[in-house]
C-alpha positions, 0 to 999 in steps of 0.5 A: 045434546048440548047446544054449545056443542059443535058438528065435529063434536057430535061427530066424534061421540058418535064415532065413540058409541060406534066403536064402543059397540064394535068393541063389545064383540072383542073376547072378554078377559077371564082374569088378571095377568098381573095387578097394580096396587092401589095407588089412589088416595080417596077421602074417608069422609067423603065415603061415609056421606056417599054411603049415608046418601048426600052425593055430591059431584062437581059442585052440586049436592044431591040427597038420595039415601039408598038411590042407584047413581044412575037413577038421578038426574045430573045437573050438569056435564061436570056432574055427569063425568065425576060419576061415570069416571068412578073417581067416588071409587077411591073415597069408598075404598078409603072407607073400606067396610061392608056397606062401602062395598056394597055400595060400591059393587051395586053402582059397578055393576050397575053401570054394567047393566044400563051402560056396558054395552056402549051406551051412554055419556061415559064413553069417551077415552078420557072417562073410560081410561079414568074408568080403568084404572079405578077398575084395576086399583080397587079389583081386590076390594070389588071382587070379594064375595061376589057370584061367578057370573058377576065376576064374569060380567066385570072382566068382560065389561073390562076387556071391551072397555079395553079394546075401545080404550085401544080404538079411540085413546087418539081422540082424547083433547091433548093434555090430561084428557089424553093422559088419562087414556094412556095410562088407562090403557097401559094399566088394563093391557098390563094387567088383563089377561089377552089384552097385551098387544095393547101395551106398545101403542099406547107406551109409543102415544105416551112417548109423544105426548110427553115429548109434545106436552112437557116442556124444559121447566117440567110445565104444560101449556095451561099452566095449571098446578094442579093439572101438572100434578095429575099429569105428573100422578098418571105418569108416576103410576104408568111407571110403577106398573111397568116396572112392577111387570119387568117392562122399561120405563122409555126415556122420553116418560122418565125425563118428564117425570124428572122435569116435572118433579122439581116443578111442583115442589116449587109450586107447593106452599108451605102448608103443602097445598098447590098454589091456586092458579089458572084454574087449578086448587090445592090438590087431593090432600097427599097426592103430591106427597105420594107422587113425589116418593114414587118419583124418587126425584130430590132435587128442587127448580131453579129460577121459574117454575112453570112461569112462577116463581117462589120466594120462601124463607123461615115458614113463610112461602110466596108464589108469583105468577109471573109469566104472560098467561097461557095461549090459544086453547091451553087458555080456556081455564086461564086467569088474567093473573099476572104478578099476583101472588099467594102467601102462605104462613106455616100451615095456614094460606093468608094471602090467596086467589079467589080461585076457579068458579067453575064448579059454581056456574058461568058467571062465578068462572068468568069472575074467577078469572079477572085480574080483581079475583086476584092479590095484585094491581088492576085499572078499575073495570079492566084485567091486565088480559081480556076474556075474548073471541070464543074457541072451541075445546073438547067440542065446547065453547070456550072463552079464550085469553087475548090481549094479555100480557106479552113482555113479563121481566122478572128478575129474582136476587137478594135484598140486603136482608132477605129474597128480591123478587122484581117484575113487570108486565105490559098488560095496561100499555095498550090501554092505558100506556102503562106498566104494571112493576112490581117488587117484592122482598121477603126478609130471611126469617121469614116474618116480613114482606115488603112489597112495592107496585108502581104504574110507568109510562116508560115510552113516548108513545105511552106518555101520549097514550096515557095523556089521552087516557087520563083527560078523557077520565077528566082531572082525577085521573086513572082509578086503580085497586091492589087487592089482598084477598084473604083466606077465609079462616083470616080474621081482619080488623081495621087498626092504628086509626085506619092506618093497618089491618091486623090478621089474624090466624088460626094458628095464633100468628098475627100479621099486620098489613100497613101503607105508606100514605096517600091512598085509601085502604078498605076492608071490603067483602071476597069470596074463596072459592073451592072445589067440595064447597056448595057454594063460594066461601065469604071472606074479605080483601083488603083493598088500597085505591086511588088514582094515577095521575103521573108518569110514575106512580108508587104504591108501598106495603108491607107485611109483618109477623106481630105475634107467633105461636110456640112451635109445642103447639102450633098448628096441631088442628087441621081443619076437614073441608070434604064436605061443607053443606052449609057455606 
C-alpha cells in the first residue's frame, strides 16, 4: 500500500477486488458474437527487444531473457499499470511471428493464472477496459494453435472481466481513465457472446462523458495533446465496432468526434508529431494519421485550439500555448507554459519543451513543468504558475497549478508579409507588476520568424508593485531569461562573434538565431525528455539574459532559414527512437 494513498482510495480498491470476485461467479462466455479488427498500431521494435528480454515499461528497463512478466518486481506503479494494461500486446502483435506469440500467450494466460480470479493491481476499470480491448483486437493471433481448455480459460477470463467492467466503469477518474472503461466495455458486450445487456449502459455513460468532457474547441480539461488524441482513438474505435454490428453511433459521441478532429490537426506539426505540452509527447508514430481516417472529419480549427494556437507557413509549423493553464485536478500534469512555443522545420522539431519528466521520477517532473523547461520568458526563480497546495487524484497526491495566469489576450492576423500572432498574459503582475507580451510573426514562405517578448507594467498599481520589486533587488533591477530549447538532433554553434547561433539540422537546413543588442546570449545545457528513452536526453538552449529596469521593456529576436535541402533528398532517413538504452 502506497503511503500517498488516501482512505477513499484504499476504500475504492478494496471495492474493486470485491467486485472482481463476485463477478467471477457470472456465466463465462464460450465464443465471439462478432470481433473488431485490430485497430491498435504497436512497434515492431519494441516487440522484438520484448522477445529478446529487455523489458522496458514507464521509463525503466528490466533485462530478464525467457522471465514470466509477472515474476519481476516493478519499480513503480506506472511500471506495474504499463504491463497489467496488455499495452506490449500490440508491439508483439506487430511482430507477428511464432516466438511473438509464444510469448505473448505465455504472459496472457499467465496473467489468468496468478490474477483471474480478482486478485492483484490489474483490477481497476481503466486497466481492465485497456485489457479488454487488447484482448479483443489481438483474439485471432492469441488463439491459434491453442488447447481447448485454454481457449476456455480466456473467454472466461474475458466475461468476468466484463461483468466487473459493467460493476465499476463508474469509479474510473473522469477523462481517459473513464474512456478507457467504456470503450472496454462496449467492445467485449459487442463481441462476446451473453454479454449484450452491457452495451446500453455503457453507450448512456459514454453519451455523458462526451457531453462533460469535450468542449465547443474539441478540447478536455487538462489540455494535454496527446491525452485528446487517446480520447479522440477510443472514440473513433467505440464508433467502428458499433457501426461494424449495425448498432448507431448517438449523437452526443458523433459531435465529440467532429469537434475534436480539427483540434488535433491543429495541434500536429509539420513532422506529424503532437506538440509537447502539459504533460503530453508526440504521440505513438500513426495513431493520429489513423484516427483521423477513421473519423472521416476534413475540415481544419479555426482561431484556438484547445487554447493553443498555430501559425504554419511553407514547411514550417509553430505552436503557442496560449491560453491560462489547466484548473484544479485537470491541473496535476500541467506546465507552468504559457506563450511558450515549439517550432517545427519539415520533419525535424528545432524549437521544443523539455517535455513531461514523469517517466523519470518526482524531481525530473516538477522540473518538466517550470516555466524555464519551456521556449518562452521567465523572472529569474519564478514560473509564471506555481506548483501549489497538494490535491488528491485518482486517490494520489498531486501537485496542482495556482497562482497562474488568468487574463491571456491573443490576437491572430496578418503582418505585411506573413501570419501575426500577438499575446500576453499576467502571470508576473502579482509578483512583480509586470506583463509578459509576446508577438510573433512568421513570413509566408515559411523561412522566417520573427518574434518580440516585452516586460509592461501597464497599471498604476503595478508601477508601485514593480517599483517595490526592483529596489528591493537593488539598482540592477529585475534578472529575466527567454529560453529557446533546442531538439536534440539541433547542432548549435555560437557565430558572427557571439552575435547569432547557427543550427543545424539533420536534414540539411540551417537556421540562424540573431538578437538586437543589449542583452547577453548563451548557449547553455538542456534536456529533452521523452517517453521510451531510460534517461532524459542532453541538448542545449540558447538563453538571452538581462534585467528589467523600466516600465517597458523590449527583447527582439528573430528566426532565419540560411540554407535548405533539395526537395529529391530531403528527409528521407527517419530516424528509430523505440528503444535508446544508452542515452
Amino acid at each position: 500500500m502506497s503511503e500517498y494513498e488516501s482512505w477513499s482510495a484504499r476504500q475504492t480498491r478494496l471495492m474493486h477486488r470485491v467486485h472482481a470476485r463476485l463477478a467471477a461467479r457470472a456465466r463465462a462466455a464460450t465464443a465471439f458474437v462478432s470481433q473488431p479488427e485490430p485497430r491498435t498500431i504497436g512497434s515492431f521494435n519494441r516487440g522484438r527487444q520484448l522477445i529478446a528480454g529487455n523489458l522496458m515499461f514507464a521509463g525503466h528497463l528490466i533485462e530478464a531473457k525467457g522471465a514470466m512478466l509477472w515474476d519481476l518486481d516493478p519499480p513503480d506503479q506506472a511500471f506495474l499499470e504499463q504491463i497489467h494494461g496488455f499495452g506490449w500486446l500490440d508491439d508483439l502483435a506487430a511482430v507477428g511471428d511464432l516466438r511473438a506469440r509464444t510469448v505473448a500467450q505465455d504472459w496472457l494466460w499467465g496473467w489468468i493464472d496468478r490474477y483471474g480470479r480478482g486478485s492483484g493491481p490489474g483490477w481497476t476499470p481503466d486497466l481492465t477496459g485497456r485489457r479488454l480491448i487488447r484482448w479483443t483486437h489481438h483474439a485471432i493471433f492469441l488463439l491459434r494453435a491453442l488447447e481447448p481448455a485454454q481457449s476456455a480459460a480466456y473467454f472466461q477470463s474475458l466475461a468476468h472481466q466484463t461483468r466487473f467492467l459493467g460493476r465499476r466503469w463508474h469509479k474510473a477518474a473522469p477523462g481517459l481513465p473513464r474512456f478507457e472503461a467504456l470503450t472496454g466495455l462496449i467492445y467485449a458486450g459487442l463481441a462476446l457472446q451473453g454479454m449484450s445487456d452491457r452495451v446500453a449502459p455503457a453507450l448512456r455513460g459514454l453519451e455523458r462523458e462526451c457531453r462533460d468532457q469535450i468542449d465547443d474547441q474539441g478540447g478536455i480539461p487538462t489540455r494535454n495533446p496527446e491525452e485528446l488524441l487517446e480520447v479522440f482513438t477510443l472514440l473513433t474505435w467505440a464508433a467502428a465496432a458499433l457501426e461494424e454490428t449495425g448498432n448507431p453511433v448517438a449523437p452526443e459521441h458523433q459531435t465529440a468526434i467532429t469537434r475534436i478532429a480539427p483540434t488535433l490537426r491543429a495541434l500536429r506539426h509539420s513532422d506529424g508529431g503532437l506538440a509537447r505540452f502539459h504533460g503530453g509527447g508526440r504521440g505513438l508514430d500513426g495513431r493520429l494519421d489513423q484516427a483521423l481516417s477513421a473519423s472521416g472529419v476534413r475540415k481544419g480549427a479555426q482561431g484556438l485550439a484547445m487554447g493553443f494556437a498555430r501559425l504554419s507557413a511553407g514547411r514550417t509549423s509553430v505552436i503557442v500555448d496560449a491560453s491560462p493553464p489547466p484548473e484544479g485536478a485537470a491541473s496535476f500534469n500541467a506546465h507552468a507554459s504559457t506563450l511558450a512555443f515549439e517550432l517545427t522545420s519539415g520533419r525535424r522539431p528545432l524549437i521544443v519543451s523539455c517535455g513531461s519528466g514523469a517517466h523519470f521520477g518526482e524531481d525530473w517532473r516538477r522540473a518538466g513543468r517550470a516555466t524555464p523547461s519551456h521556449s518562452t520568458l521567465a523572472l529569474e526563480g519564478y514560473s509564471s504558475a506555481r506548483l501549489g497546495r497538494e490535491g488528491r487524484v485518482a486517490g494520489a497526491r498531486r501537485e496542482m497549478l495556482e497562482d497562474a495566469p488568468e487574463e491571456v489576450p491573443v490576437e491572430i492576423g496578418h503582418a505585411s508579409d506573413g501570419l501575426k500572432l500577438e499575446a500576453g498574459h499576467d502571470g508576473y503582475v502579482d509578483t512583480h507588476g509586470l506583463t509578459h507580451a509576446r508577438i510573433l510573426e512568421l513570413t509566408f514562405d515559411g523561412r522566417g520568424l520573427v518574434g518580440e517578448d516585452m516586460l509592461l507594467a501597464l497599471k498604476s498599481s503595478d508601477r508601485k508593485r514593480f517599483d517595490r520589486v526592483r529596489h528591493a533587488a537593488g539598482k540592477s533591477g529585475i534578472p529575466y531569461h527567454v529560453r529557446f530549447h533546442l531538439h536534440p538532433d539541433v547542432d548549435a554553434e555560437v557565430d558572427m562573434g557571439g552575435m547569432a547561433v547557427s543550427l543545424a539540422l539533420r536534414s540539411g537546413e540551417v537556421w540562424v538565431f540573431r538578437h538586437e543588442g543589449g542583452l547577453e546570449m548563451t548557449l547553455e545545457p538542456s534536456v529533452y525528455l521523452e517517453m521510451g528513452r531510460l534517461r532524459p536526453r542532453a541538448t542545449k538552449q540558447i538563453v538571452l539574459s538581462h534585467r528589467a529596469m523600466e516600465y517597458a521593456t523590449r527583447i527582439r529576436w528573430s528566426l532565419a532559414k540560411a540554407h535548405d535541402t533539395a526537395v529529391a533528398v530531403r528527409d528521407l532517413t527517419t530516424d528509430d527512437e523505440d528503444y535508446d538504452f544508452d542515452s
